[in-house]
C-alpha positions in Angstrom: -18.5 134.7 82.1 -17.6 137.3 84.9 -18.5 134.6 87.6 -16.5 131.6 85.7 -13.6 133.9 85.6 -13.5 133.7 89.3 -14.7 130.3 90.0 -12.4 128.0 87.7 -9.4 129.1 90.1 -11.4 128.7 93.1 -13.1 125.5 92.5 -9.5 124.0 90.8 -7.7 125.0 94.1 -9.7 122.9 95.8 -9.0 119.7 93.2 -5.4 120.5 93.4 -5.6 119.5 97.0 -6.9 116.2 96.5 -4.6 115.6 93.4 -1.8 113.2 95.0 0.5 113.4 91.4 3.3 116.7 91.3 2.8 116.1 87.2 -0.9 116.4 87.3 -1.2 119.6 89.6 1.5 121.2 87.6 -0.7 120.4 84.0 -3.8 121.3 86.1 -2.6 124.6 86.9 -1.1 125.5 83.1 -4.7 124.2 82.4 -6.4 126.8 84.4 -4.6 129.2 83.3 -4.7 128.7 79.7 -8.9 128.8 80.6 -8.3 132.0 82.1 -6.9 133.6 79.4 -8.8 132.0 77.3 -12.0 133.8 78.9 -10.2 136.9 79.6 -9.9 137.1 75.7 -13.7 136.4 75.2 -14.7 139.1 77.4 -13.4 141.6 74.2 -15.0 140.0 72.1 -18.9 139.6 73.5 -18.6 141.7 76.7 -20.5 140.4 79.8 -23.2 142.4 81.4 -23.5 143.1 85.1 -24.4 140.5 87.5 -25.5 140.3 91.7 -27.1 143.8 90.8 -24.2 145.5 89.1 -21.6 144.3 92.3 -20.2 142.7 89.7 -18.9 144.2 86.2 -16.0 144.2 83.7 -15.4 148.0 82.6 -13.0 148.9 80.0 -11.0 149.8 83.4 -11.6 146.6 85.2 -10.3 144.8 81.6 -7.3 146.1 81.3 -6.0 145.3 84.7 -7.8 141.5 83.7 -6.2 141.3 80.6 -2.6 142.1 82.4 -3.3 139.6 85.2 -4.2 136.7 83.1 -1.3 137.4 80.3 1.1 137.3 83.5 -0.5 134.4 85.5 -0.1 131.6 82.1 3.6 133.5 81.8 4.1 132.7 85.3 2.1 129.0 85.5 4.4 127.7 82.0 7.2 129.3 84.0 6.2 127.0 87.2 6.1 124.0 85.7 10.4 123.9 85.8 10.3 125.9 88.7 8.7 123.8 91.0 10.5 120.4 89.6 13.7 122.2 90.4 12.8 123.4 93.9 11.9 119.7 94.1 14.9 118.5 93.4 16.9 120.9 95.3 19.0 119.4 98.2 19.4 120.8 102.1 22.3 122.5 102.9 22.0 125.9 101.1 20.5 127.3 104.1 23.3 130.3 104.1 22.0 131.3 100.8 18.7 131.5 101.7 17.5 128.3 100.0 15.9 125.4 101.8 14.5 122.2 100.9 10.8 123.3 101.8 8.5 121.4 103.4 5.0 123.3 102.1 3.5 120.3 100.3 3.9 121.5 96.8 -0.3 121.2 96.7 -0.6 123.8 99.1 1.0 126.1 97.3 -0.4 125.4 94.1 -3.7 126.0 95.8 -2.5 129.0 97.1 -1.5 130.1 93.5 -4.9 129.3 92.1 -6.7 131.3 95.0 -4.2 134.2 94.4 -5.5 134.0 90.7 -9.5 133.8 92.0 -8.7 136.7 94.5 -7.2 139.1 91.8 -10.0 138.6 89.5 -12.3 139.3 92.0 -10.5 142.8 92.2 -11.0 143.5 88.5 -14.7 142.4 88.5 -16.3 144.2 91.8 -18.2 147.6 91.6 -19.4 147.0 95.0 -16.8 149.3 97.2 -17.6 146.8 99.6 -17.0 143.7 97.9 -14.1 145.4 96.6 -12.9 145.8 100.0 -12.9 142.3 100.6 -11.1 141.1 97.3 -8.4 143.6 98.0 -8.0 141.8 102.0 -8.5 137.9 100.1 -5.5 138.7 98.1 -3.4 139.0 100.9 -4.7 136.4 102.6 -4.1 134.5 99.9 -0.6 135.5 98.9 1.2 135.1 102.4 1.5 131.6 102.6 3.2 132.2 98.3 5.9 134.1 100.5 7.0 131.7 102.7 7.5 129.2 100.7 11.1 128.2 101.4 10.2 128.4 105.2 13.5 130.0 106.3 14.0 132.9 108.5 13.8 135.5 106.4 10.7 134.5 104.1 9.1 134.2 107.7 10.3 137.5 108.2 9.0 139.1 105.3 5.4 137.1 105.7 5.1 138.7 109.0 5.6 142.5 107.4 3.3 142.1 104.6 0.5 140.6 106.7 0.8 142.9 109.6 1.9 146.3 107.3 -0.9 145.7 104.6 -3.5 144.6 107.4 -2.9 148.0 109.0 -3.3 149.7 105.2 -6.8 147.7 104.6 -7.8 148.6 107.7 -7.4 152.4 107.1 -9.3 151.4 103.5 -12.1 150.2 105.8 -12.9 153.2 107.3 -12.9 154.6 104.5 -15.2 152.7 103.2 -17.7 154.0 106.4 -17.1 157.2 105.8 -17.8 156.7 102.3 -20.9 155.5 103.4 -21.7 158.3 105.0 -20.8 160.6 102.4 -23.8 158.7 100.1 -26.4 159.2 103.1 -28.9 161.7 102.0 -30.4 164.4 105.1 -33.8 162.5 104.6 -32.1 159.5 106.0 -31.6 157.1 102.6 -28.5 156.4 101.4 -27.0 155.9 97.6 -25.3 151.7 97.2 -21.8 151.7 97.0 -22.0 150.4 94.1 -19.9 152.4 90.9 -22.5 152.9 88.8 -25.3 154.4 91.3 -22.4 156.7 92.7 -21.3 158.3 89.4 -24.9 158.8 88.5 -25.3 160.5 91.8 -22.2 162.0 92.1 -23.6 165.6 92.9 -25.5 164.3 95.9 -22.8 162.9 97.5 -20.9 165.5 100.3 -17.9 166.5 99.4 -16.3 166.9 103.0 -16.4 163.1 103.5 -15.6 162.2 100.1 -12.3 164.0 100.6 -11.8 162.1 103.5 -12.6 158.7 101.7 -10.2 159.4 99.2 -7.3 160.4 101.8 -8.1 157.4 103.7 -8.5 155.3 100.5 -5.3 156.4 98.9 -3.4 155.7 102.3 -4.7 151.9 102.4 -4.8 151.2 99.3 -1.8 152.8 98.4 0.2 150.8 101.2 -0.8 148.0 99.1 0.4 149.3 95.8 3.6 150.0 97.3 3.7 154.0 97.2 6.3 155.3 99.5 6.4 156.0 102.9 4.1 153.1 103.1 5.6 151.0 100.5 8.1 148.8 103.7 6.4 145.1 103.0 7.2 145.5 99.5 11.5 145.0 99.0 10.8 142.3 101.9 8.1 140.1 100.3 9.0 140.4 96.8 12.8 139.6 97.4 12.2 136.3 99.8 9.1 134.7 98.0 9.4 132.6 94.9 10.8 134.3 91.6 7.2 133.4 90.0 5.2 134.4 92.5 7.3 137.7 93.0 6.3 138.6 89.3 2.9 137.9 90.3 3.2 140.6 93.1 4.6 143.0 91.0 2.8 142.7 88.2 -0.3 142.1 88.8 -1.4 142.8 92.8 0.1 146.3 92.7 -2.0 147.0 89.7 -4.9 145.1 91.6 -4.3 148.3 94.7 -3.8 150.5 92.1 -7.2 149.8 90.6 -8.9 150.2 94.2 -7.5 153.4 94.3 -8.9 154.4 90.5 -12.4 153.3 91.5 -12.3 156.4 94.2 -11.0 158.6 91.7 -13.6 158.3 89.1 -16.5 158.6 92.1 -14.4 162.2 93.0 -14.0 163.6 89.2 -17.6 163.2 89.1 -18.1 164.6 92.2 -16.3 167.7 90.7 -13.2 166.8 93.3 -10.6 166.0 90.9 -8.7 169.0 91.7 -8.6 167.7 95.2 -8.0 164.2 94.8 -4.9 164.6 91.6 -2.0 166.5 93.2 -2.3 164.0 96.3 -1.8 161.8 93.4 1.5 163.9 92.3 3.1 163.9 95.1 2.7 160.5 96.5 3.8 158.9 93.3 7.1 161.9 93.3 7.4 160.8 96.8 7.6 156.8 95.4 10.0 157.6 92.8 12.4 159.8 94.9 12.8 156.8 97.7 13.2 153.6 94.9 16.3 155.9 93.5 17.6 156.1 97.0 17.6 152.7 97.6 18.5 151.9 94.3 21.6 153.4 94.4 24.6 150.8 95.5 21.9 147.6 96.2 23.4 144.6 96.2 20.2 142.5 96.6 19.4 142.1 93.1 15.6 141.0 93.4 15.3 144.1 96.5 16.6 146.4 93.6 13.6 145.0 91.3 11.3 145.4 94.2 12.7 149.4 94.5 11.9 149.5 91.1 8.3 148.6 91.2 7.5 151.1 94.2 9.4 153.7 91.4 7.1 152.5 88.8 3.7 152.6 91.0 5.1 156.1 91.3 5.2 157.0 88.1 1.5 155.1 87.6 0.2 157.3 90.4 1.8 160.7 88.7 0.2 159.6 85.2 -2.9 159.6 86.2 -2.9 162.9 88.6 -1.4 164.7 85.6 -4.8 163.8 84.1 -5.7 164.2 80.5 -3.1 162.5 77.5 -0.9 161.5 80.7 -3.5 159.1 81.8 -3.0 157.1 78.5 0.4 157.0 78.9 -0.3 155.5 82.5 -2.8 152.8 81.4 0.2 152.3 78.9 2.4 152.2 81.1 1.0 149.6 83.5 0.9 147.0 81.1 4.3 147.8 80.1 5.4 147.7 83.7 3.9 144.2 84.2 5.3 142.6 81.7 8.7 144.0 81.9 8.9 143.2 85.4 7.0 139.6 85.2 10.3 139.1 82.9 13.0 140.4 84.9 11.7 138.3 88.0 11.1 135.1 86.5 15.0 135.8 84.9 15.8 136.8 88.4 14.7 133.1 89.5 17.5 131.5 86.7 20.0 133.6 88.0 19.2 132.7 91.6 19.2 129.5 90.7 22.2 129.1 89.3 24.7 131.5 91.5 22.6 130.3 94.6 22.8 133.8 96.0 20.9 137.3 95.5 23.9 139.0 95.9 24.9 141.4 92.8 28.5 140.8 93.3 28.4 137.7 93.6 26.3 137.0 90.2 29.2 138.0 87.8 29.7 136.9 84.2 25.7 136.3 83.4 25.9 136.2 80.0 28.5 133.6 79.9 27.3 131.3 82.7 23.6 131.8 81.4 23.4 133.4 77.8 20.1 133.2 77.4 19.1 134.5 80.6 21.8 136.9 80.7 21.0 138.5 77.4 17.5 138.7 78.7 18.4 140.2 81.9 20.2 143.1 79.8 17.5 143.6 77.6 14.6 143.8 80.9 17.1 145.9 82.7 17.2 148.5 79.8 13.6 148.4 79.6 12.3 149.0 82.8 14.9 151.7 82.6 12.7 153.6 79.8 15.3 152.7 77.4 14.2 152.6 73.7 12.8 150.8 71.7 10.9 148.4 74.3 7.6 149.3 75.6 7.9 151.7 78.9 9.6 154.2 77.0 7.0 155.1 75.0 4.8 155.0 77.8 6.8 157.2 80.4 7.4 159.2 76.9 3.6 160.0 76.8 3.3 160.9 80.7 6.8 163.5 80.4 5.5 164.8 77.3 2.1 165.6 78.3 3.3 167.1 81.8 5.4 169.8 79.2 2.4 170.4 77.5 0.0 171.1 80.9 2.8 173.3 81.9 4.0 171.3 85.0 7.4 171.7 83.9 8.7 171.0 87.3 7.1 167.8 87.8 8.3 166.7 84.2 12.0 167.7 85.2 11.9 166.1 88.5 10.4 162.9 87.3 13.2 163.1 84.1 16.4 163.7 86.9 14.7 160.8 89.0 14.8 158.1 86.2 18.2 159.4 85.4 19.2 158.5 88.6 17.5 155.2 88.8 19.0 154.4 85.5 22.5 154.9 86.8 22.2 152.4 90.1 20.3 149.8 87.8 22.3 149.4 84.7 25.9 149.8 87.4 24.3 146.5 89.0 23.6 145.4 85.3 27.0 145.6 84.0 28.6 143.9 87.0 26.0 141.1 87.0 26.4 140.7 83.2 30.1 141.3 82.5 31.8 140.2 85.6 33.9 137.8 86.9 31.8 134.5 87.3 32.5 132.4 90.5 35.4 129.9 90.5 32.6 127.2 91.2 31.1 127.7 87.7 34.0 127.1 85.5 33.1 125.8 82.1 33.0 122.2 82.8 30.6 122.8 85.6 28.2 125.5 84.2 24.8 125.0 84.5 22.4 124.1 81.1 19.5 126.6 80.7 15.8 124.6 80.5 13.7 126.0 77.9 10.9 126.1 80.5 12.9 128.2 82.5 13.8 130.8 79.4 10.8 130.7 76.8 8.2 132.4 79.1 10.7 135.7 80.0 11.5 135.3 76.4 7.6 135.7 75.2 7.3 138.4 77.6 10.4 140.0 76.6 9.2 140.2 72.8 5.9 141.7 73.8 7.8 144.9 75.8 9.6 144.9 72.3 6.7 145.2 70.4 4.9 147.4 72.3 8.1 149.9 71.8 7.6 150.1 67.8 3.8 149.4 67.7 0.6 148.9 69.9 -1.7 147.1 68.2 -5.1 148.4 67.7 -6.8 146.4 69.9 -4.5 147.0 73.1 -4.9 150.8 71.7 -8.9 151.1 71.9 -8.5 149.2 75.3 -6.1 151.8 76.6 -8.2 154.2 75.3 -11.6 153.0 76.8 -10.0 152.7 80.5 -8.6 156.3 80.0 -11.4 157.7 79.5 -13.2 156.2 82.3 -10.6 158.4 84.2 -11.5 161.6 82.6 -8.6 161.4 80.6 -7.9 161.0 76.5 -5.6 159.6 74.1 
């Protein structure tokens, strides 16, 4: 099941390529998702064993960060399907607002997309550090040519940063992985696989000196991918020029993918008796994250950079969650699903909007909810929740991480991270309230306002219902997931 999970996107990538019909990649690509999902689900239900000699496994960890990144990737591929029949039909000349006719073959993309889904799952799946490794690299790889799709100036731009700035963060992974490697050598010469398992099991052989490095050199790569601040500059780039779909993709689901990389490290440390070492880095890089989104949140007038500010704030707040160990790792694993789909939502709105105003600009995107009801009610309601207001989804979670820093005493770190989301709240729901109650441009009077496609609104709507459940009631079964990947960390409901 583990190896299907990653081949049906590999092997449909290459189909898509040879399929000459728009229509049929687009079903072919629902399709695949919809298998995805559908195999994602049956891993809770009969869980697979390990495979290539434990390289390959789904942990309660590794499931969680699956479940998310299939759930998102059908949101997004239903989402598409409009999408890429608009951008189709989108003529030249909007070149000022950042919108060209591209001239990617729509199967190369789609390819790409399905490879992007392959890569990720490969993430989820590996237990080998080194394979790991590699699945962390293939998703960039992968996800750079997703960027540049409308092949202007700026997506070209922001290709350029990610590849070069997250090349230079996997590189730094890299050697950690070789002085991981040395850290497992035994004085007799032998040496421990880098696999999960065999490292936990042998955690008090490994040395400590060069795990500690590992995990500094590990949290700097890695964490350049997940978008922790200083390191986090590709990010408000790539996620504001590529596609609104694939920009929910990035956000919420390849973050979580570095995030995960980094979690792997942590578990071999706890057990190694170096938690102590490895959570306050953990602290103050995610304090760090959240301090510079509310900077730049403040006053941006690039509504999709302002989301992207708002995912390096939320990695932040993942990254806090789980150094505050204990109940606040619940609340993290909580919160990253709540994250996801909260931001898949706001991004794929973020794609109407663009759309229809033709521009990014949050001044020039007034009167949402007139020009766009659906999408401007839906814009409110994501804005609001990503904002940790009740009764959606990430304010129970960033409830459970505040409340259990009180109870561990780190009162500072809980009013810091309260003044911070203060803040952010402030610069997002200021942009909010002009976007949505503005004046609308003279070009979209009445006569000549755009009519909302139900492909473009149901998927943010499905998503927007599931951050409103999540507020008044987790079910059980997303509970005892939770659960299972926080104790993997050391930590407990």
């Amino acid at each position: 099941m583990i190896v299907a999970l990653i081949l049906l996107p590999t092997f449909a990538a290459a189909a898509v390529l040879a399929i000459r019909s728009a229509a049929a990649r687009r079903t072919l690509l629902v399709l695949v998702a919809l298998g995805h999902a559908g195999l994602t689900a049956a891993t809770f239900v009969r869980p697979a064993g390990p495979q290539l000699g434990g390289w390959l496994l789904l942990d309660p960890l590794g499931a969680v960060f699956l479940a998310i990144l299939s759930l998102l990737f059908l949101t997004a591929a239903l989402y598409g399907i409009g999408y890429l029949a608009r951008e189709a039909r989108r003529p030249t000349g909007l070149a000022d607002e950042g919108f060209l006719a591209t001239n990617q073959p729509e199967a190369v993309f789609t390819a790409c997309l399905l490879m992007f889904l392959a890569t990720m799952t490969l993430v989820t799946v590996s237990h080998n550090f080194g394979l790991l490794w590699v699945a962390v690299e293939a998703t960039t790889l992968a996800s750079a040519p997703l960027i540049y799709f409308h092949r202007q100036k700026r997506s070209l731009e922001a290709t350029w940063k990610y590849l070069l700035v997250c090349s230079v963060g996997i590189a730094v992974a890299l050697l950690g992985n070789f002085f991981l490697a040395i850290a497992v050598t035994e004085p007799d010469g032998r040496s421990i696989p880098l696999v999960l398992n065999d490292l936990l099991a042998a955690a008090d052989q490994l040395d400590p000196t060069w795990l500690k490095a590992t995990f500094l050199l590990f949290l700097v790569g890695y964490g350049t991918k997940m978008g922790l601040a200083p390191l986090h500059t590709w990010l408000p780039d790539a996620h504001s020029e590529a596609p609104s779909m694939v920009s929910a993709l990035l956000s919420g689901a390849l973050l979580n993918c570095a995030f995960l990389a980094i979690l792997r490290i942590l578990q071999v440390c706890s057990a190694a008796g170096l938690a102590g070492f490895a959570q306050p880095l953990l602290i103050l890089f995610g304090l760090l994250s959240m301090s510079v989104a509310a900077v730049f949140i403040i006053r941006q007038d690039d509504f999709k950079r302002m989301l992207a500010y708002s995912s390096v704030e939320h990695m932040g707040l993942l990254a806090l969650g789980v150094g505050l160990g204990g109940a606040a790792t619940f609340g993290a694993m909580l919160h990253a699903l709540n994250h996801s789909l909260t931001k898949g939502m706001l991004f794929l709105v973020a794609g109407n909007l663009l759309a229809a105003y033709r521009t990014k600009s949050v001044a020039g995107t007034g009167g949402a909810i007139r020009v766009l009801p659906v999408s401007g009610a839906l814009w409110i309601a994501g804005i609001l929740a990503i904002c940790g207001s009740p009764p959606f989804g990430p304010f129970v979670s960033e409830l459970a991480i505040i409340k259990a820093a009180f109870d561990q005493n780190a009162t500072w770190v809980a009013v810091a991270v309260l003044s911070l989301l203060a803040v952010i709240f402030i610069g997002m729901a200021a942009a909010m309230l002009r976007m949505a109650y503005g004046a609308p441009p003279e070009r979209l009077a009445a006569e000549t306002r755009p009519r909302e496609q139900a492909c473009t609104f149901l998927p943010p709507l499905a998503l927007a219902v599931l951050v409103l459940v999540l507020g008044v009631y987790v079910p059980p079964v997303v509970e005892d997931a939770l659960r299972l990947a926080a104790l993997a960390l050391g930590g407990r409901q």
